[in-house]
N, C-alpha and C positions, 0 to 999 in steps of 0.2 A: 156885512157878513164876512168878508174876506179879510176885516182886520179882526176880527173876533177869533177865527182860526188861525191866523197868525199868533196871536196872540197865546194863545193856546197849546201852539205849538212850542212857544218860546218854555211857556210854564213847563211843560211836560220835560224840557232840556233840564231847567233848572232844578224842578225835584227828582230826575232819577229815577231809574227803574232798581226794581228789588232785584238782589241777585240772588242767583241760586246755590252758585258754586259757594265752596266755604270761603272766610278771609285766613288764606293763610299766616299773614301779618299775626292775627291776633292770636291764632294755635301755634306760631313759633314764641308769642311772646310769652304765653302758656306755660313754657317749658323752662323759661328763665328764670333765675334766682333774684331776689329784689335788690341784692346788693350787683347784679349784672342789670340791671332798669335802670337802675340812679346814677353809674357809668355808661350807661347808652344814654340816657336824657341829658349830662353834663356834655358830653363829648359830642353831642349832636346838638345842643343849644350853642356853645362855642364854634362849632362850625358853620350854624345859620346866621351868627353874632359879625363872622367873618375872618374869625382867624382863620392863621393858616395851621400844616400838620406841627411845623417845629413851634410855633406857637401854645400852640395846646399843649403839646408835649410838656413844654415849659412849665406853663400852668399847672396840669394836671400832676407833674410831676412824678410819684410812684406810678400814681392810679392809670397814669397812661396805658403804660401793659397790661394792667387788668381791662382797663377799656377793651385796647386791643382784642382780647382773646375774647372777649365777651362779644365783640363785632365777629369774629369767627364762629364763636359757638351758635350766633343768631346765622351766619352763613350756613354752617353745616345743616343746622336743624329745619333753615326753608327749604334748602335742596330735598333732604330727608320727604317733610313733609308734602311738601310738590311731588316728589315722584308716587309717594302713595296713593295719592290722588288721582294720579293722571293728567298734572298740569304741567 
């Protein structure tokens, strides 16, 4: 019986409780332009790939400072929407 609750208890880890609060992740991403998605998805796959910043830079070339400011406008807009919230 004690490994059944064990067991159970693991499961319970693994799927997760619902949350209640909102994801602000997904109401900043909300607010974004698809051409600031496709510069956050390049510049964030290149960074999990392992480049470094002057790396990317290189690569990305123009689109680097649009990355940029689109990494700022996702910063402002969490701040924005976390404070609304109260988180």
């Amino acid at each position: 019986m004690t490994a059944i609750k064990t067991l159970q208890r693991r499961l319970d880890l693994l799927e997760g409780r619902p949350r209640t609060e909102p994801d602000i992740v997904e109401m900043v991403l909300s607010t974004l332009e698809d051409a600031d998605l496709d510069l956050l998805q390049e510049f964030s796959s290149l960074r999990e790939s392992g480049f470094d910043e002057q790396q990317i830079a290189t690569m990305m070339a123009d689109r680097y400072h649009l990355a940029q400011n689109a990494v700022k406008h996702f910063q402002s807009e969490y701040v924005r929407i976390a404070g609304e919230h109260g988180l």
